[in-house]
N, C-alpha and C positions, 0 to 999 in steps of 0.2 A: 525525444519521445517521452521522457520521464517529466520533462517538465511541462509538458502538456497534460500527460495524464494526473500531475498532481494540482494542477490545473481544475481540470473535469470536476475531479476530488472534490475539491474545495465548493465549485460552482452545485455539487449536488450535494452537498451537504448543508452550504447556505440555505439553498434550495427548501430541506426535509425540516428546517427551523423555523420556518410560519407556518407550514403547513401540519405539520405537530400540534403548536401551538392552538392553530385553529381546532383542529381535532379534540382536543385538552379542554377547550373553552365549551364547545358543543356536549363534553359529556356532564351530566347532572347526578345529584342526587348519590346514594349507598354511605358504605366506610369510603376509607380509601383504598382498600382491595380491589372493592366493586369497582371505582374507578379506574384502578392501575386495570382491571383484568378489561373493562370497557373501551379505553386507551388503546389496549394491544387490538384487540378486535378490531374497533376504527382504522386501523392503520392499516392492515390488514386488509381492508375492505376496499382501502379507496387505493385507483389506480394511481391518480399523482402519486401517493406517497411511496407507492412500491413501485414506480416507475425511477424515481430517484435513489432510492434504494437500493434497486437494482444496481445503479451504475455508480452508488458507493463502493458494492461489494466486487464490482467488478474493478473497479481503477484500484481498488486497494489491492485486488490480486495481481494488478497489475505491474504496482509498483512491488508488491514482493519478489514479483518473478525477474524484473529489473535490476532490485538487490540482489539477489540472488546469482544472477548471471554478472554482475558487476563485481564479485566477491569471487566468483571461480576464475574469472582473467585475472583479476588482482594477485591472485595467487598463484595463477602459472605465469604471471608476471615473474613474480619474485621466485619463481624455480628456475626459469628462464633466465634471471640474470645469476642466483647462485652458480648454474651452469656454466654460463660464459665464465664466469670469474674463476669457476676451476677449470677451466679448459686454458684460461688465460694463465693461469698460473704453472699450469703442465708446459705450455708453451713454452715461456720462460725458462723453467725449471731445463729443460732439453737442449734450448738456445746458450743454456749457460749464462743467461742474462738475472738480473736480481730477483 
């Protein structure tokens, strides 16, 4: 699943780099204020571009939420095996063994 979604990722993000572009090229004229603030509007505006957008912001939650849950096994991973290894070790210790 993570490697799909980081997959998506990529595909929509390729995706928001010509279409940017485009948008960048269609604006005229001001400073560069005008333009940077003309830019944001465009983008804004147009469905592609917040269509893919959308589904940056979403794959990216996605994979956080992936790390995330892969970070909390990891770690009751390794309490899990501290466990065992004191339970192994009481074992021993009773068995009279090393």
């Amino acid at each position: 699943r993570l490697e799909t979604t980081k997959l998506i990722l990529s595909d929509a993000k390729a995706a928001l780099e010509p279409i940017a572009a485009k948008l960048a090229l269609e604006i005229e004229g001001g400073n560069a204020e005008t333009r940077k603030a003309s830019l944001t509007l465009a983008r804004q505006a147009s469905k592609e571009y917040q269509m893919h957008e959308t589904a940056v912001r979403a794959a990216e939650t996605d994979i956080i939420d992936a790390q995330d849950a892969l970070s909390a096994v990891t770690k009751r991973y390794a309490v899990m095996r501290l466990r065992v290894a004191h339970k192994t070790a009481q074992l021993q210790f009773l068995s009279g063994g090393n």
